[in-house]
C-alpha beads as a LAMMPS data file, in Angstrom:
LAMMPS data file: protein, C-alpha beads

108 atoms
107 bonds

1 atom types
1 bond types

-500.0 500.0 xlo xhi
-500.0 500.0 ylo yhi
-500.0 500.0 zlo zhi

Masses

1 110.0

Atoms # bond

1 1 1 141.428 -277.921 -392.076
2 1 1 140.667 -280.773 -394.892
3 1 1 140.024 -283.446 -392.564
4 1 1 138.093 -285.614 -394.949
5 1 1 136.949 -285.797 -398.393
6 1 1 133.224 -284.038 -397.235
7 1 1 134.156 -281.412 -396.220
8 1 1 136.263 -280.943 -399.068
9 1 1 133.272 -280.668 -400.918
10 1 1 131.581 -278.522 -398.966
11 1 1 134.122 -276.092 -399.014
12 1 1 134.510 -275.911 -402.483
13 1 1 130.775 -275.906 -403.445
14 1 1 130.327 -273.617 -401.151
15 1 1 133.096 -271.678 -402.922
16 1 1 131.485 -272.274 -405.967
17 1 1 127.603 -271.327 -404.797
18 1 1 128.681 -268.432 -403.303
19 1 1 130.900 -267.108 -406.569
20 1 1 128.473 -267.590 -408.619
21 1 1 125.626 -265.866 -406.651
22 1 1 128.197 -262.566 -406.347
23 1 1 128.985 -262.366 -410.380
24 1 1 125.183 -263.169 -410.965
25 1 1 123.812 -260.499 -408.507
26 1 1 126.525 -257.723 -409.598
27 1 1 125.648 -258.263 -413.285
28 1 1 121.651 -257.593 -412.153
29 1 1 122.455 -254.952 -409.691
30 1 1 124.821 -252.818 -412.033
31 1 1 123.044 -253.878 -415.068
32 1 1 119.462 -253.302 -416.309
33 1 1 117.801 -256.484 -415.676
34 1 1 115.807 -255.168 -412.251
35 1 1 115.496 -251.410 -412.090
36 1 1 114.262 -250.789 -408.260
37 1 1 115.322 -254.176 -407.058
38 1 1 118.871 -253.135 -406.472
39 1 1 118.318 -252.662 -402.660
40 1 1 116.994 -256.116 -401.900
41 1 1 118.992 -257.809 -404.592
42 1 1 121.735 -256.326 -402.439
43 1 1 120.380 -257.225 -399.044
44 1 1 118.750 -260.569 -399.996
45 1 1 121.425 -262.127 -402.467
46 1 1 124.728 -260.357 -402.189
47 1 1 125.141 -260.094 -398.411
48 1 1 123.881 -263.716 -398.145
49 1 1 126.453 -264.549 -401.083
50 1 1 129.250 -263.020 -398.806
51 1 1 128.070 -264.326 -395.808
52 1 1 128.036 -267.953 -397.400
53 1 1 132.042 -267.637 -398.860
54 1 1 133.002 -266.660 -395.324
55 1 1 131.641 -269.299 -393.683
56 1 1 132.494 -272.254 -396.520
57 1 1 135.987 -272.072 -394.806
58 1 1 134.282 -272.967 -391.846
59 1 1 133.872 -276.553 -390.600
60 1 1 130.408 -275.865 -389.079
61 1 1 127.464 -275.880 -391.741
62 1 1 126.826 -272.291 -390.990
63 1 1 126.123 -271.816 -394.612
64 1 1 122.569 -273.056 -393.922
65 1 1 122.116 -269.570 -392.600
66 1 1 122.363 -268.102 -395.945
67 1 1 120.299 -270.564 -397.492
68 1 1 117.452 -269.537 -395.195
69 1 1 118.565 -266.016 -395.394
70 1 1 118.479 -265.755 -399.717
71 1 1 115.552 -268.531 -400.227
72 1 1 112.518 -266.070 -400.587
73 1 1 113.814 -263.726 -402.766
74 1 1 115.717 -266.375 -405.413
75 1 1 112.325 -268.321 -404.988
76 1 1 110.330 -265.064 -406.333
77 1 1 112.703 -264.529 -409.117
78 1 1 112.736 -268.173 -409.680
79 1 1 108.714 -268.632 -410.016
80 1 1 108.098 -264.958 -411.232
81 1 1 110.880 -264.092 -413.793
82 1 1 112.224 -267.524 -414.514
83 1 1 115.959 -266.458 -413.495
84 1 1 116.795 -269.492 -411.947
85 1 1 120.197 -268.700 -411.274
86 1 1 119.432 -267.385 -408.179
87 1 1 117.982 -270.479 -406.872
88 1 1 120.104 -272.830 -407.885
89 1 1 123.236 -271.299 -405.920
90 1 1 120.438 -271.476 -402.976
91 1 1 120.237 -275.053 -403.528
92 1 1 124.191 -275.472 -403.843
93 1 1 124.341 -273.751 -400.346
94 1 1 121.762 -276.397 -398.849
95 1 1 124.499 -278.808 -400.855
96 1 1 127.506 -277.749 -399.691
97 1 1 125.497 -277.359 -395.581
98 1 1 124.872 -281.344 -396.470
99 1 1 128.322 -281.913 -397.484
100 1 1 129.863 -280.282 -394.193
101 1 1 127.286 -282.141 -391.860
102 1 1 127.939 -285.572 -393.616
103 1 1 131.633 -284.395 -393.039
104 1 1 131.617 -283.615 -389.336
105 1 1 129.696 -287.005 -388.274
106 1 1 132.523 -289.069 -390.026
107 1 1 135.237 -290.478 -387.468
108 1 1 138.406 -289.275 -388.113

Bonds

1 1 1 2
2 1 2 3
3 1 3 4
4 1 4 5
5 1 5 6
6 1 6 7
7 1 7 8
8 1 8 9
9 1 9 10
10 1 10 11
11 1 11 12
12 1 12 13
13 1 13 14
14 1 14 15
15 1 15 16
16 1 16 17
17 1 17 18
18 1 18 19
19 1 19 20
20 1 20 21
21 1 21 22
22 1 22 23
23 1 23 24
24 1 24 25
25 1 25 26
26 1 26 27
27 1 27 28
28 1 28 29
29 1 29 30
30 1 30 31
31 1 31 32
32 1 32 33
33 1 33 34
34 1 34 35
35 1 35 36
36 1 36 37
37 1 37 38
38 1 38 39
39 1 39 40
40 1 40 41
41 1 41 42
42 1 42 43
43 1 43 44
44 1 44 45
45 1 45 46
46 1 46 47
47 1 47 48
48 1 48 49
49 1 49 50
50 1 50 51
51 1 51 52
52 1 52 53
53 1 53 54
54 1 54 55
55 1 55 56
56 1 56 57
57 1 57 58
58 1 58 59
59 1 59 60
60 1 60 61
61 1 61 62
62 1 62 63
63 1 63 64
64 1 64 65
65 1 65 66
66 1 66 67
67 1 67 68
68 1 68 69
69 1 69 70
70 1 70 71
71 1 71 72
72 1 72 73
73 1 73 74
74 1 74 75
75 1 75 76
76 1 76 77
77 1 77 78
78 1 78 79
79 1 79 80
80 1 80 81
81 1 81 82
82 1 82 83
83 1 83 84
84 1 84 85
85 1 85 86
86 1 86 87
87 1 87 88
88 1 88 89
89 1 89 90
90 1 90 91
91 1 91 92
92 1 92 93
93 1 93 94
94 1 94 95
95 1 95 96
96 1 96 97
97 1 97 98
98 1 98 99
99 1 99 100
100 1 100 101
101 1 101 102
102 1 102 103
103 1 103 104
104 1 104 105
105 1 105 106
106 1 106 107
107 1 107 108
């Protein structure tokens, strides 16, 4: 599975992008910070949070489809309530995406 040192990273930014986004969005979603965003926090963070840990074990970059899939929302909350938490684990999945692409055009 760790065929080069690339990947390696990938997976465990990945790892680390998509930790981070699920303690972040449980502490808003169960805490007080956004009262009525709970449903998209869940549907636009969380679920692209899980998505993203499931696939860092995967050699395909397929964490690029939670970076598209949590960019608006962390953007909004970036520009509109300065939590930039939210987009900086979208940037580590674009990092870790990187990582595993760089990794899979290396010869072996």
């Amino acid at each position: 599975m760790l065929n080069n040192w690339w990947f390696a990273g990938g997976l465990l930014t990945g790892i680390a992008g998509s930790a981070t986004a699920l303690a972040i969005s449980c502490q808003f979603i169960f805490g007080d910070a956004f009262r009525g965003l709970d449903f998209l926090l869940f549907l636009l963070i969380l679920l692209p949070a899980c998505f993203a840990l499931i696939t860092s074990f995967v050699p395909a970059p397929l964490i690029l489809i939670a970076f598209v899939w949590s960019l608006p929302l962390s953007v909004y909350l970036w520009v509109a309530s300065n939590v930039e938490w939210f987009a900086l684990t979208c940037a580590v999945y674009l990092l870790s995406a990187v990582l595993k692409f760089k990794g899979s055009r290396v010869a072996f």
